[in-house]
N, C-alpha and C positions, 0 to 999 in steps of 0.2 A: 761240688760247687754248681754245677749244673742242674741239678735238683732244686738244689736251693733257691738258684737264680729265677728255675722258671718258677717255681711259689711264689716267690716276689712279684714277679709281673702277671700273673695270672690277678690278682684284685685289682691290679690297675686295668686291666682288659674289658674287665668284669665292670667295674664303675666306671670306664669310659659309656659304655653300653650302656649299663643306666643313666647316664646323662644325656646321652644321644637320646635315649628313650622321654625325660622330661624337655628335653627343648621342644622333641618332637609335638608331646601335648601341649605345651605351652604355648605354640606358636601360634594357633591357630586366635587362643585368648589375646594375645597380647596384638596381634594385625587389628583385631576385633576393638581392645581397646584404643588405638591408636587411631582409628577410621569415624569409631564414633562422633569426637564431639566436629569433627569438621561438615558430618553430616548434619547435625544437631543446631551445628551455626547456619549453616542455608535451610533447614526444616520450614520458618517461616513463610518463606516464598514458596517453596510447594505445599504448603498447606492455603494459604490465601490462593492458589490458582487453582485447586483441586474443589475448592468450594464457592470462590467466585468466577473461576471458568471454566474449569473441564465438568464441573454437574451441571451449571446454566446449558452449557451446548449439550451436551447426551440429553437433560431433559427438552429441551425443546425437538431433539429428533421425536423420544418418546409423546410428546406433547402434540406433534403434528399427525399421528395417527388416531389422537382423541378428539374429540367434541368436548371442550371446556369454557363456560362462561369464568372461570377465575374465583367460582364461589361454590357451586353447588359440584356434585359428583362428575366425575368423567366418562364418556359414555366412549368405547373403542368403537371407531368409522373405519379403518384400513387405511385403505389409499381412495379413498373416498375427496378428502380435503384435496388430493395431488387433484383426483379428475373434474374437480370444481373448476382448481385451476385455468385447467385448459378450455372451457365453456367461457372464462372472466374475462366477458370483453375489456373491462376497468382496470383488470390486470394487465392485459397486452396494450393498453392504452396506455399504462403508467411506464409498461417498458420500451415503449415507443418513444415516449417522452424521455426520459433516461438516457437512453444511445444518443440521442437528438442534442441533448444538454453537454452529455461525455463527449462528443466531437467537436462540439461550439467551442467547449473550454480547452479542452486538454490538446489539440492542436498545435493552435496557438499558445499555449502557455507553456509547452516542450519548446516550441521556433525560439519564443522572448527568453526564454532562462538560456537558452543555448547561447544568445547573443551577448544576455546578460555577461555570461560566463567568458566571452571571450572579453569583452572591454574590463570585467575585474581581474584577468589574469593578466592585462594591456599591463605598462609601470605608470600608476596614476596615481595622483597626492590624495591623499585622506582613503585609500582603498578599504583601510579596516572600518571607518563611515560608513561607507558606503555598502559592505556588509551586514553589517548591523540593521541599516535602516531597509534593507532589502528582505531583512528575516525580520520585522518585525510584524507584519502584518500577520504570520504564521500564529504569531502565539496573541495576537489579537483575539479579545473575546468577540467571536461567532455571533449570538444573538445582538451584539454590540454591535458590530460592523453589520448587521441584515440590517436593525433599523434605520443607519446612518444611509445606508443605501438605498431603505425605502424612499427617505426623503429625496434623494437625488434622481430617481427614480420616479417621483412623484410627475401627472402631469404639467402641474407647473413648477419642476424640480430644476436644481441645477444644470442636467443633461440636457433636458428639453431648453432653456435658455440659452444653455451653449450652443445649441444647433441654432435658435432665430438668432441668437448674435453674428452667426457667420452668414446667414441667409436660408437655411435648410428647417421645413416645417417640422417640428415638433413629433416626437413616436410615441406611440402610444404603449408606452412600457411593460404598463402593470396589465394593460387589459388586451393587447391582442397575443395572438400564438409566437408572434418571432420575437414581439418585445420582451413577453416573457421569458423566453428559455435563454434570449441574449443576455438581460436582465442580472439570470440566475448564471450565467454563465462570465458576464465581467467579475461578481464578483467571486467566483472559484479564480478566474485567473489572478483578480488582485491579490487571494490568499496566499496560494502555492508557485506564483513566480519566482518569487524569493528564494524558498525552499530548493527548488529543483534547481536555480539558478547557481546553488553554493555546490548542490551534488556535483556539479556540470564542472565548477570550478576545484574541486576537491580533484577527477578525472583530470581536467588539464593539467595539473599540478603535477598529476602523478607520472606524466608523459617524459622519458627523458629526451632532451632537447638534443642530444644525440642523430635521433632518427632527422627531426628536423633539418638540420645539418647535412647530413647525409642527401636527404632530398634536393637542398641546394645545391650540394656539388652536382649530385645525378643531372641539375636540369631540369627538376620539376618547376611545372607550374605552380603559383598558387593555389588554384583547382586543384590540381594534382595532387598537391600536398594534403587539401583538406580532405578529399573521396580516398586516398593513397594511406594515408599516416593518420589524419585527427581521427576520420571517423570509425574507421578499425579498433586503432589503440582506446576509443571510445565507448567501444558497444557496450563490453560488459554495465558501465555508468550509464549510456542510454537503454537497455535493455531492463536494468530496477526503475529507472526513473518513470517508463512506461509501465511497468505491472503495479507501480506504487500509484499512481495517476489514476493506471483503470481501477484498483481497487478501491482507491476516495472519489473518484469518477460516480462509479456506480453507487456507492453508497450514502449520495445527496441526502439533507433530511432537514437539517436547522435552516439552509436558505430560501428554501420553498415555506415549511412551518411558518417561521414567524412574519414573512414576508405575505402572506395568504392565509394567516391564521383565519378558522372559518368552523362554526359548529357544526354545521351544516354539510353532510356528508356529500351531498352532491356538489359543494363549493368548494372543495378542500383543493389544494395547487391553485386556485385564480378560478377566475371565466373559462369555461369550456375545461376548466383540472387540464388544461394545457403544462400546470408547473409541477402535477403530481406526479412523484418519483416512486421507485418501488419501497425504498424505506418508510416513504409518506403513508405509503398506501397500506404498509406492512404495520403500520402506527395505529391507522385510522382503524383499521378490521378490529385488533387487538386491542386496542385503551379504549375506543371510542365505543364500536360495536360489541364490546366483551365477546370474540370470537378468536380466543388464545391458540385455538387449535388450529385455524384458519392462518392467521398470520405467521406460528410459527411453521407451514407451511410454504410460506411466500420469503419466509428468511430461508429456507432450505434449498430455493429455488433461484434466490438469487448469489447465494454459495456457488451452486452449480455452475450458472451464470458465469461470477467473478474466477472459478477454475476455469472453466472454457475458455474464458478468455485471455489468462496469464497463459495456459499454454501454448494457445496460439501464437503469439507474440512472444515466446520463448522460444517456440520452433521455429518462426520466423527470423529472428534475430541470429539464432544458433546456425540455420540454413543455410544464411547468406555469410556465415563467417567460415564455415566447411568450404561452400563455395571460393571461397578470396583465398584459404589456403595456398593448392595449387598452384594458384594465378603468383602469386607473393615470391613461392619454393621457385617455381621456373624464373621470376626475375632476378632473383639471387644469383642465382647460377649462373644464369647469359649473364650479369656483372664479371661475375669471377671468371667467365671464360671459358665455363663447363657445357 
């Protein structure tokens, strides 16, 4: 019986094993068909970004070590285009203007969205209005909003009237140094007030009212509350709202353009290219002077630039929040008695 029995179970053993054996190869097909088509439904998106963006950027690094008029052969310079660069006075002129332009606007338009953000989170009638009409200037058409501005802008524009109405002589907008950059600089704030105002408000939102609470029994100030609690529980929201800023900051180009539109290479930004930015300038080399190799040379540059400067203002922001740790854990404790 024992003979027997083990005959019997000996082909079951046998063909468990070769099954064990076919799942094994099978498995590998069947992950395979089961992964494909979800790859196959997003394929789209990486293929239009592989060809509308990540070959645009690698060619233009390749492109800034050539000499290309955009038509005839490429001729390889090295780093030839970088050490023009640094000799461009017109270059360090444009990025002069730039920084000039980035602190005019972006300042100020962090302070008023911050404010913004507290009176939409206040409980006011029609709040979702008043949202709405706060984002819409964002997705306003651009060359739209420069001409309406040239006009107000204009020496006998509405700004300048508004100032002899009150008593104050008229500015010279379009044509001198400060009228310009303030010029280009209301209307960046007009854009992106809105914008950065709902981030700010998105942050408040997310703050639980808890801590607030807390604060009041503690006996804070309202100062207190707000250096103690808002701005803390804030950073991460002010910390994108700054690298978002500097990075449309820096990269100006439709409000100078159509505002100073100019064939004239030495006129492009206004009078004295007081409004010439480095995208402007990164335009003019490139479309204007067919010096493709030049210009993309000057977008590599102010890459650099736009990194430099988010990480500054990353470490900055990170710095001071290491620092408040500490400070925060010790008041915990003296609460508690420890």
């Amino acid at each position: 019986m024992a003979t027997v029995a083990g005959a019997e179970r000996a082909p079951a053993a046998g063909s468990g094993a070769e099954a064990a054996r076919g799942a094994n190869t099978g498995a590998p097909r069947g992950r395979w068909r089961r992964h494909v088509p979800p790859y196959l439904a997003i394929s789209p998106y990486y293929v239009l970004f592989a060809v509308f963006g990540a070959f645009p950027v690698g060619f233009s690094l390749y492109l800034s070590f050539q000499d290309w008029d955009g038509i005839g052969d490429m001729r390889y310079v090295g780093l030839q285009q970088y050490r023009w660069l640094l000799h461009d006075s017109v270059f360090w002129h444009s990025i002069l203007n730039t920084f000039e332009i980035w602190f005019m606007s972006t300042v100020p338009m962090l302070f008023l969205a911050l404010v913004i953000a507290f009176l939409l989170n206040a409980q006011v009638r029609h709040a979702t209005a008043y949202r709405v009409a706060y984002f819409i200037p964002n997705v306003t058409s651009m060359v739209a909003m420069t001409i309406v501005f040239g006009s107000v802008f204009a020496q006998a524009g509405l700004a300048n009237s508004l100032l002899k109405a009150i008593g104050v002589d008229g500015v010279n907008w379009l044509t001198s140094s400060l009228g310009i950059k303030s010029a280009i600089s209301i209307m960046i704030i007009w854009r992106w007030v809105g914008y950065n105002a709902l981030i700010f408000l998105a942050g408040l939102q997310a703050i639980p009212t808890e801590l607030f609470e807390a604060a009041r029994v503690d006996g804070a100030s309202s100062r207190q509350t707000l250096f103690r609690v808002l701005v803390p529980q804030l950073r991460p929201v002010i910390l994108f709202a700054v690298i978002t800023s500097t990075i449309n900051g820096l990269q100006i180009f439709t409000e100078s353009q159509v505002l100073f539109y100019s064939d004239d290479p030495g006129t492009t930004g206004g009078p004295g290219q007081e409004g010439l930015t480095i995208v402007l300038y990164l335009w003019q080399k490139a479309f204007n002077d067919h010096q493709f190799g030049y210009g993309a040379a000057i977008g590599w540059s102010l890459f650099a630039i736009i990194a430099l400067f988010a990480i500054i203002n990353w470490r900055l922001v990170s710095g001071s929040e290491r620092e408040n740790r500490p400070r925060i854990a010790w008041r915990k404790g003296a609460r508690n008695g420890r």
